[in-house]
C-alpha positions as CSV (number, residue, x, y, z in Angstrom):
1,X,-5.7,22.3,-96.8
2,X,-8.3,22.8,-94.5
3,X,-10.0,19.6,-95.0
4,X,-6.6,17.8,-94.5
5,X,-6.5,19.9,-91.0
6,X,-9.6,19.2,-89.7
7,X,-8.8,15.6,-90.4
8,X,-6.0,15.2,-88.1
9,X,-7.8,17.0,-85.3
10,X,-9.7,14.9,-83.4
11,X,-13.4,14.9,-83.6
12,X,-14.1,16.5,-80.1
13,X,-11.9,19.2,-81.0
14,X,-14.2,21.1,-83.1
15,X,-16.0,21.9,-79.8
16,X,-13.1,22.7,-77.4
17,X,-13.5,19.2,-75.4
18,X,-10.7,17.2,-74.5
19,X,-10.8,13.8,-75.3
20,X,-9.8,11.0,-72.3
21,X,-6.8,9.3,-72.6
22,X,-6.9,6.0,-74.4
23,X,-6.7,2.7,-72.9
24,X,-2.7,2.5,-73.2
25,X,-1.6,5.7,-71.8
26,X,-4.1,4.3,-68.6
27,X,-1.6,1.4,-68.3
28,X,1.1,3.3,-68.8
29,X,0.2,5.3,-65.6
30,X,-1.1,2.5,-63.8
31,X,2.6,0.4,-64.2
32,X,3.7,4.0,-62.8
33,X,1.3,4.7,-60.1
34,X,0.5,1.1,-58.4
35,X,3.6,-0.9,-59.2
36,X,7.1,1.0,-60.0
37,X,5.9,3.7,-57.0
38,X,5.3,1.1,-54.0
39,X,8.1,-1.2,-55.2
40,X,10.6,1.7,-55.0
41,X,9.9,3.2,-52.0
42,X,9.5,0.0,-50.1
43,X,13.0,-1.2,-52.1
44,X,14.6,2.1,-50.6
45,X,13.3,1.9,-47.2
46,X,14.9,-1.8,-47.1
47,X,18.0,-0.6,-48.3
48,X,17.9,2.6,-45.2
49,X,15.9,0.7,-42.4
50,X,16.8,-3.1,-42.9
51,X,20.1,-3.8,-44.0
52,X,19.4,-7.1,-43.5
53,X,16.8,-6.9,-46.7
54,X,19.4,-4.8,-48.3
55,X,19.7,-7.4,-51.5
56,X,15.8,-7.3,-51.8
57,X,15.6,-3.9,-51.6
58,X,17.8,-3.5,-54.6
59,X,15.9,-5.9,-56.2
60,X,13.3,-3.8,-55.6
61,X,14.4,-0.3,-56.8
62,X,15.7,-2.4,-59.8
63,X,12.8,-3.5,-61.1
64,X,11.0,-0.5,-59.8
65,X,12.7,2.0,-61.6
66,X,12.4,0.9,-65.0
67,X,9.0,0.3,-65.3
68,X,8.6,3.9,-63.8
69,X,10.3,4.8,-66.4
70,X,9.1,3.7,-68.6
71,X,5.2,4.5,-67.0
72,X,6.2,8.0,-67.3
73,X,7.8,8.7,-70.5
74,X,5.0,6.4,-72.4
75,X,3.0,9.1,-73.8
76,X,6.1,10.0,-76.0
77,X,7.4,6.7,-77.3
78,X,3.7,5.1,-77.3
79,X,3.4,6.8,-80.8
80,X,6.9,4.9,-82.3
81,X,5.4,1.4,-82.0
82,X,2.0,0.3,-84.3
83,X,-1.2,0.7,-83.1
84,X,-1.8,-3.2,-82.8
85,X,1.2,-3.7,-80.1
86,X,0.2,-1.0,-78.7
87,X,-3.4,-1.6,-77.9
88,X,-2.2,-5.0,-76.9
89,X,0.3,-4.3,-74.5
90,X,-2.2,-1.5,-72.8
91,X,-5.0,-4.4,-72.6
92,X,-2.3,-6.8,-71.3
93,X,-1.3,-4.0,-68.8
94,X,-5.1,-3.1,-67.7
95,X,-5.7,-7.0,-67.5
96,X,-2.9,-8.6,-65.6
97,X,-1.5,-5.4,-63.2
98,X,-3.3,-6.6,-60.1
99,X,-1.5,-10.3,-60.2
100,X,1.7,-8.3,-61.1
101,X,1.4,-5.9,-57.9
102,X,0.2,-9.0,-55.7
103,X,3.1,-11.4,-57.1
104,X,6.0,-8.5,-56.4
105,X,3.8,-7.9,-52.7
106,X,4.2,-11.5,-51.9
107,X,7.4,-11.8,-53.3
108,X,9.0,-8.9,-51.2
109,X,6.6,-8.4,-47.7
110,X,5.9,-12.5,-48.1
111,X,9.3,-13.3,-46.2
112,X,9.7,-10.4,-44.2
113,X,6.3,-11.4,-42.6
114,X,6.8,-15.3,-42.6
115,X,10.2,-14.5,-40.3
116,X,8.5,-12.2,-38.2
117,X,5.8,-14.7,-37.7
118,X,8.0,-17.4,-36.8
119,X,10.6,-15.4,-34.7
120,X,11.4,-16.6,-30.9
121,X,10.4,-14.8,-28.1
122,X,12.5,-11.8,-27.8
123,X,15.5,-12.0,-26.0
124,X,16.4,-9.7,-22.7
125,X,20.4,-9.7,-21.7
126,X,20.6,-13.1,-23.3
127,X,17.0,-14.5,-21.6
128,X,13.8,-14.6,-22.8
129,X,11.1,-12.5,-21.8
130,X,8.9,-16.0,-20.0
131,X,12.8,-16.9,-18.4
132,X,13.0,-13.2,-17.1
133,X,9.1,-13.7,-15.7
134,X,10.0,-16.8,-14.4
135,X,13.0,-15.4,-12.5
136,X,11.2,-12.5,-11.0
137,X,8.8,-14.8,-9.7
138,X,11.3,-16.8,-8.2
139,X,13.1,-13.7,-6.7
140,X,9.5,-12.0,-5.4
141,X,8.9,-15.7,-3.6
142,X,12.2,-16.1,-2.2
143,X,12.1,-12.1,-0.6
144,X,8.4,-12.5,0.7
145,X,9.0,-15.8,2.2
146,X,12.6,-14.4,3.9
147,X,10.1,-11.4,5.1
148,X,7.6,-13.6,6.5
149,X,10.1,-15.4,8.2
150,X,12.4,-12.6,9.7
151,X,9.0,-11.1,10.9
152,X,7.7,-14.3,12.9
153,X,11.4,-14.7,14.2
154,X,11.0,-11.3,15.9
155,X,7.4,-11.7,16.8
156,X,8.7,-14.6,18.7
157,X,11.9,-13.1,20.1
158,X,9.7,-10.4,21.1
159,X,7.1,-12.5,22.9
160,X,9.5,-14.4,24.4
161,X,11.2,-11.4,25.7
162,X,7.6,-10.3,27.3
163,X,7.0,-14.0,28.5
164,X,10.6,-13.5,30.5
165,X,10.0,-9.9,32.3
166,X,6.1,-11.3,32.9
167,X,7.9,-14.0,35.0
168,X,10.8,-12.2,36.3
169,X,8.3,-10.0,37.7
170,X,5.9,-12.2,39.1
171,X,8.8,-13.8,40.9
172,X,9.4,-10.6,42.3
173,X,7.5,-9.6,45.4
174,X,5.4,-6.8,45.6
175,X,7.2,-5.1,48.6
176,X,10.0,-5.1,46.2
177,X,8.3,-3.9,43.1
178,X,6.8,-1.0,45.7
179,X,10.3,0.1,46.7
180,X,10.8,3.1,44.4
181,X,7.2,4.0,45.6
182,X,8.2,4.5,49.2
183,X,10.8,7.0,48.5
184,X,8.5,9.6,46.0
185,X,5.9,8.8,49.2
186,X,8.5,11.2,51.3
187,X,5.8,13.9,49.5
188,X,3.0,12.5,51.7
189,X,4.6,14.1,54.7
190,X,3.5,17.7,54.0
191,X,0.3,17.4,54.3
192,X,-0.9,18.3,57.7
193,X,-4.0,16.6,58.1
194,X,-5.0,13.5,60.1
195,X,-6.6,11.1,58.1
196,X,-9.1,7.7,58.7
197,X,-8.8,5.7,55.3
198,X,-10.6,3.1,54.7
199,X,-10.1,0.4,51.8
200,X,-11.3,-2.4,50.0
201,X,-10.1,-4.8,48.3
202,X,-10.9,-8.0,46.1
203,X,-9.0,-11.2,48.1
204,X,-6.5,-11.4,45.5
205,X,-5.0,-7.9,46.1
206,X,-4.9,-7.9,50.1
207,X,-1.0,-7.6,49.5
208,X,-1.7,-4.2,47.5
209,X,-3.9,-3.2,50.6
210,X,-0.7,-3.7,52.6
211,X,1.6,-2.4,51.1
212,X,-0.6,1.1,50.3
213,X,-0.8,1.1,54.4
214,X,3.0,0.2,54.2
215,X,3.1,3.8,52.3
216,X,1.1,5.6,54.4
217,X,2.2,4.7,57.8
218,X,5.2,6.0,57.8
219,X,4.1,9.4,56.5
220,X,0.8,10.4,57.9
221,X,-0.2,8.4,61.1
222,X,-3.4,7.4,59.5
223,X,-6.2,5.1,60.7
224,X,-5.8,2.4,58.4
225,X,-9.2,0.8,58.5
226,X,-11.2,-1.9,56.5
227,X,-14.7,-1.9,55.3
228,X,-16.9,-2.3,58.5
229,X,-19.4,-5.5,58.6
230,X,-22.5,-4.2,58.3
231,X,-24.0,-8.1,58.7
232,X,-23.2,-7.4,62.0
233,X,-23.0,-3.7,62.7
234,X,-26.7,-2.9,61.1
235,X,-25.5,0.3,61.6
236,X,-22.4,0.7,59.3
237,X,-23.0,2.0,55.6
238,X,-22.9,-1.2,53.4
239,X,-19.8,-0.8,51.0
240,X,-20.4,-2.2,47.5
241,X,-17.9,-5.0,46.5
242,X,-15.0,-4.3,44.4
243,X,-15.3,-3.7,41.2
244,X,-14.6,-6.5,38.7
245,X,-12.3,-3.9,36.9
246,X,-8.3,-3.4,37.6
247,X,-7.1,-0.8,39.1
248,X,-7.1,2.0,42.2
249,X,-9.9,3.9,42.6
250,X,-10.1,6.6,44.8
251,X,-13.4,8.2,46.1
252,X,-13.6,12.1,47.0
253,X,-11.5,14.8,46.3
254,X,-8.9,15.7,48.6
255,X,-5.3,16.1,49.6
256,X,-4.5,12.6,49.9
257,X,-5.7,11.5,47.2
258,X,-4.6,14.2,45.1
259,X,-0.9,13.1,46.6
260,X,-1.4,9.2,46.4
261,X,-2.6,9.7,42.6
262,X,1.0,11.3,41.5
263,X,2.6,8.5,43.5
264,X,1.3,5.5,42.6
265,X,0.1,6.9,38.8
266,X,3.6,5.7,37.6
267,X,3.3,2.0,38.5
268,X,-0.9,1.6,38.9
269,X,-3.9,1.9,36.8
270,X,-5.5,5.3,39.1
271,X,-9.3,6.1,38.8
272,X,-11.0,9.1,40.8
273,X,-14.4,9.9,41.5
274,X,-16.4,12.0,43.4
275,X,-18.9,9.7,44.9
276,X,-18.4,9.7,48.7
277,X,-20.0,6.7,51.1
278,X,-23.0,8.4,52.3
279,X,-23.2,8.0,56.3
280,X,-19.5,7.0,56.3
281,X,-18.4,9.6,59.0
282,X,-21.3,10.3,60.8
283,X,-21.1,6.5,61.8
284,X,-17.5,6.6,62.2
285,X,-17.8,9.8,64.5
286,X,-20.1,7.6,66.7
287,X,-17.9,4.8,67.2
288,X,-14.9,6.9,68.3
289,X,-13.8,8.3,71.5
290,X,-14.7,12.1,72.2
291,X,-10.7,12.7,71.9
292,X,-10.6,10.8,69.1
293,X,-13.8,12.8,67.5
294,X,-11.9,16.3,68.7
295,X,-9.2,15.2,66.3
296,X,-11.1,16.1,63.3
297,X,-9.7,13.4,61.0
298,X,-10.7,13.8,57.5
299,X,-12.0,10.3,56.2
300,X,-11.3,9.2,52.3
301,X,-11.8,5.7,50.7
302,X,-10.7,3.5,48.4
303,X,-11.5,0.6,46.6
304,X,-8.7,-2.0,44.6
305,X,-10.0,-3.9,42.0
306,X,-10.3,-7.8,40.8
307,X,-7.0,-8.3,38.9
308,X,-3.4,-7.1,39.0
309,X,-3.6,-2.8,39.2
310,X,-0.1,-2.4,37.7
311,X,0.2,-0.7,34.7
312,X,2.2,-3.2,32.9
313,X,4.1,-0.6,30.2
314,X,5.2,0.8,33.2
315,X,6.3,-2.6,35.7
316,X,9.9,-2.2,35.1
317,X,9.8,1.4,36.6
318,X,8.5,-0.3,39.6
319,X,11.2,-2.7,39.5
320,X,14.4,-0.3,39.6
């Protein structure tokens, strides 16, 4: 009895190891593991995700499932068939599993892949993604080019309005343009002094020399007088010529010129400084009469520029 016991233990018994599983229960789990596994999930996510694979997913779980089944339950009907089958089919199994898995790969993922690989474009609200591309193109060219054009149409409406009040107002005199001017001059009337001014004046603004007397005059009484010649009067302080800048400037600080500044500020382009003419009233005081000397008149100067003094920002106040 015992020797008919220790002959249907297996040899490694004796010792406590246990043997490894034979070559047929290794294809058994390997049909289980690498092919009825992977075809049945992949079967069921068809039939969840893809109803359009729904038939091959079937397909899939169909053959899947058996041969899981079959994988798993192999260690207890493995013993019912002979030994030569058996050893055959597990050699078949070991041998030809890899074409098995790659055949049922390629026969499931093959078209799935194919299709995607040969789809169309996609397709956005019934265009495709180069038509939409194409058309937003189109639209971006068609708004830039009405921008650039609605922009040079007001440029040019807006230079053509400047051109216009440029030549209304040149057409305009500048006994007109000073008219406003005389009325804010009423302010010129409180101050008390007596006054000798002198200005000059590049040739082209002789007109603004007038009318600035035209201002005064009514106002003050002043002695209006022009730069003396000093070619001929050695005497006379030598004026410097007008400066090649625009504009009014006036020399000294005084009174006047504090009052002719808020004036004229509104519609000319007003510089001060202190600089004085040196020698300008003693000579002046010598060429006057001793009544006229007694008078005391304060002296200021002032010099207008090469080009037009008006501030042109500021013409059409002039012109009201």
């Amino acid at each position: 009895m015992a020797a008919r016991r220790h002959q249907m233990l297996p040899p490694e018994s004796a010792s406590g190891a246990v043997p490894p599983p034979d070559p047929p229960s290794l294809a058994g789990e390997g049909w289980e593991g690498l092919i009825a596994i992977p075809l049945c999930e992949a079967g069921w996510h068809a039939v969840v995700n893809e109803p359009e694979h729904f038939a091959r997913g079937i397909a899939a779980i169909a053959v899947g499932l058996p041969l899981g089944l079959a994988g798993f339950s192999f260690h207890r009907w493995k013993a019912k068939i002979p030994d030569k089958a058996r050893d055959l089919i597990g050699l078949a199994a070991l041998r030809w599993w890899p074409a098995v898995a790659f055949l049922a790969f390629v026969y499931f993922a093959g078209p799935v892949a194919y299709q995607r690989a040969t789809a169309p474009p996609p397709v956005v609200n019934g265009f495709t993604q180069e038509q939409v591309d194409t058309k937003v193109s189109a639209a971006t060219a068609n708004l830039n080019a009405q921008l650039t054009e609605a922009t040079r149409q007001r440029d040019a409406a807006q230079q053509e309005a400047n051109t216009l009040r440029q030549q209304q107002i040149q057409n305009v005199s500048p006994s007109q343009k000073i008219g406003p001017l005389k009325a804010m001059a009423e302010s010129l009337a409180r101050i008390p002094d007596r006054w000798a001014v002198f200005i000059t004046f590049a040739p082209e603004n002789r007109e603004i020399r007038d009318l600035l007397w035209g201002i005064m005059r009514p106002r003050l009484s002043p002695w209006l007088m022009d730069a003396p010649d000093s070619s001929t009067d050695l005497d006379a302080p030598k004026f410097p010529p007008p400066p090649e800048e625009p504009g009014i400037t006036f020399h000294g600080s005084n009174a006047l010129n504090d009052q002719l500044q808020s004036v004229l500020s509104s519609c000319f382009v007003i510089r001060r400084t202190s600089k004085e003419m040196d020698g300008l009233k003693e000579w002046f005081n010598s060429r006057v009469s001793e009544p006229e000397r007694n008078e005391n008149r304060k002296i200021t100067w002032m010099e207008i520029g090469h080009g037009a003094p008006w501030i042109r920002r500021d013409l059409t106040q002039c012109l009201q």
